[in-house]
C-alpha positions, 0 to 999 in steps of 0.5 A: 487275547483279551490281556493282549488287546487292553494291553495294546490300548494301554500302549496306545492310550500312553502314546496319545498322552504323550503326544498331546502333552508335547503338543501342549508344550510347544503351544505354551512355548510358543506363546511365551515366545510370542509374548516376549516378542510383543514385549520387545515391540512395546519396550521399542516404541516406548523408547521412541516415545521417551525420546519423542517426549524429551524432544518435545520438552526441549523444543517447548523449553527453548521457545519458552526460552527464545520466542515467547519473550522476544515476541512478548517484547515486540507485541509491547512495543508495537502497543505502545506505538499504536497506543501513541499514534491513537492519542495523536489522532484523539488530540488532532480531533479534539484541535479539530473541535476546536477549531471548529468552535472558533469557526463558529465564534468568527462567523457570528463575530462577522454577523456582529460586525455587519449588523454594526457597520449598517446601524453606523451607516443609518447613524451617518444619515441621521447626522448628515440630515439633522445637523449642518455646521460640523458635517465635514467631521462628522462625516470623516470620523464615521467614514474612519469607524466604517473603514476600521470595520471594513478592515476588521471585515478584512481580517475576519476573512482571513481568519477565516482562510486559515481556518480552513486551510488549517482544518484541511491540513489536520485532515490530511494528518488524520488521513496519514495516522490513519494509513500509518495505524493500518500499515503498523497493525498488518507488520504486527499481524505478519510478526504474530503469525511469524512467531506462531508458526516458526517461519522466519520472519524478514526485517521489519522496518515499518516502524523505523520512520522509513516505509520503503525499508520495510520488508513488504515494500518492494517497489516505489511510486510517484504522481505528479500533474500540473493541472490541479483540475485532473488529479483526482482523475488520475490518481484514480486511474493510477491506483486502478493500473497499481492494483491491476498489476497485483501490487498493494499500495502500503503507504502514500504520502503527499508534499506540496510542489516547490519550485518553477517545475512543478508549479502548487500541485501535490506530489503524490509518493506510493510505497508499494509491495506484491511483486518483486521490482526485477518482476515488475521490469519484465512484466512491464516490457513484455506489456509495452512490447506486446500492446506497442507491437505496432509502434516503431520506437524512437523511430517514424509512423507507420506506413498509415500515420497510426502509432498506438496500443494494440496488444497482439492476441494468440489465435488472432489474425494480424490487425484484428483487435480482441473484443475486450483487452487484459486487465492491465492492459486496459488500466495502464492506456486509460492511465496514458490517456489521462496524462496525455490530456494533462500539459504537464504530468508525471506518473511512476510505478516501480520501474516503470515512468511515464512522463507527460510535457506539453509536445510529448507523451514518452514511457520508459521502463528504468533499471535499478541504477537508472531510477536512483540515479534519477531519484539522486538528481530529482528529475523525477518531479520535473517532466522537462527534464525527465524528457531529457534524461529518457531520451538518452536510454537505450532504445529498448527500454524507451517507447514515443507514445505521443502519435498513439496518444493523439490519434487514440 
């Protein structure tokens, strides 16, 4: 009994083995198994990763190829356009200091010239008192000195004159270098942060001699007035209503009028960017219509006289003014005011022209075509003119502010 048991747990000491060694065989299996899985992943991802790096490389080679050098090209040009206009705002300061100098030489030459014609006058005395045979041409040589010093006197002064108004003139150089050096930087700026991030970048055109071609010029400007004593007012009150309308004023120039039209007054020309010039038609009809919805155009009064600007609120009743009008709203009735008190005025903000005669206020929004149709035949710098040539545009793009101008 006793052979039979070991023998039974022999038996069964032999099965346990067997089982465990067969246990133990599928674990290694399946671990072997698991590593070669493990192993296919990170062949996989090491070959996305190859890949990743020679794109990488070949992207890295062509910008080195393409952008680094083109961008290399363009950062000497534009120094070297910066670096001239530098040197030509140093020699107008150095011409300034000059002048200056000058100035001060032909002050003290006046002084010099004055204190001689008064020993020349007490010297006439003398003479006129101590001698008496002879006076007569004495007395006509020293009225000759005293005539040449006045003539001298005469031409200091006007020495002087164009002294200043060559001293103004070089500042008004000063100031377009100025606006010409900022206008460069901000397109090298623009062409930088271009190349850096990859983003195409349009023409540039600021340094081609033509602002308007440049690509963050979109639309044009233009202020003219007859009354000298009103253009500061008004070109104050015109860069408010540019500003206001989010546009960006990129370059200004300013040019002497000619011609009967437009009298001495400057003319002022805006380059403007920030909103497209289709954008700004809309916007500005929409702000005629809505601040005009009161005003019969081309038409007669109301039935109470009063023709105006009175924008229409939601949620407002019918004749009930909002405590405090939009931004640009606000900006462009101070601008029409101003031009209203001028006797002869011209203002223009992309495709929109107000003109100023001495019996008429009138607005109008221009298309693309109507503007450098009027820009062709220059009528913009002469209001008579202008004023006929709105009154031929269709109604809807023509408003009569002159009762709203008058009784406002």
């Amino acid at each position: 009994m006793t052979t039979v048991i070991l023998v039974v747990m022999c038996v069964v000491v032999g099965a346990l083995e067997l089982y465990a060694g067969k246990q133990s065989k599928d674990q290694a299996n399946a671990f072997t198994r698991r590593i070669e899985e493990l192993n296919q992943q990170v062949t996989k991802q090491n070959n996305v990763l190859v890949t990743v790096g020679e794109q990488l490389t070949a992207e890295l080679a062509r910008v080195k190829q393409d952008v680094l050098p083109a961008l290399d090209d363009r950062l000497r040009h534009s120094s070297g356009q910066v670096d001239e206009l530098a040197a030509r705002v140093h020699e107008a300061d150095d011409h300034l200091r000059t002048q200056g100098a000058r100035l001060q030489e032909l002050e003290q030459q006046r002084v010099t010239l004055a204190a001689l014609r008064r020993k020349l006058t007490e010297v006439e005395a003398t003479v006129r008192a101590v001698t008496g045979a002879g006076a007569a041409a004495v007395e006509g040589r020293v009225d000759a000195a005293l005539d040449r010093l006045a003539e001298l006197e005469r031409g200091g002064a006007e020495i002087l004159v164009l002294q200043r108004t060559l001293t103004r003139t070089l500042e008004t150089v000063e100031d377009v270098v100025a606006e010409l050096l900022r206008f460069t930087e901000g397109r090298l700026d623009d062409t930088v942060a271009a190349a850096l991030t990859g983003r195409p970048q349009p023409p540039a055109g600021a340094l081609s001699g033509s602002p308007a071609a440049d690509a963050g010029v979109t639309a044009t400007g233009r202020l003219w007035t007859r009354d000298e004593q009103l253009q500061d007012i008004l070109t104050d009150l015109y860069e408010r209503c540019v500003h206001a309308n989010r546009l960006d004023v990129r370059f200004r120039t300013a040019e002497g009028g000619e011609g009967p039209a437009t009298g001495s007054s400057a003319r002022h020309r805006y380059f403007l960017g920030g909103q497209d010039a289709e954008d700004l038609a809309g916007a500005f009809s929409a702000l005629l219509i809505s601040t005009g919805a009161d005003l019969p155009r081309n038409g007669p009064a109301s039935g109470d006289g009063r023709r105006g600007l009175a924008r229409v609120e939601p949620g407002l009743p019918s004749g009930v003014a909002p405590s405090r009008p939009p931004e640009d709203e606000a900006a462009l009735k101070a601008l029409l005011r101003a031009l209203f008190e001028s006797a002869g005025a011209v203002a223009q903000i992309g495709p929109l022209m107000a003109v100023r005669t001495r019996d008429e206020l009138l607005c109008a929004v221009l298309t693309a075509p109507q503007s450098l149709e009027l820009e062709s035949d220059e009528v913009f710098w002469d209001p008579a003119a202008a004023t006929v040539r709105l009154r031929r545009l269709p109604s809807h793009q023509l408003w009569d502010l002159t009762a709203w101008a008058a009784t406002s």
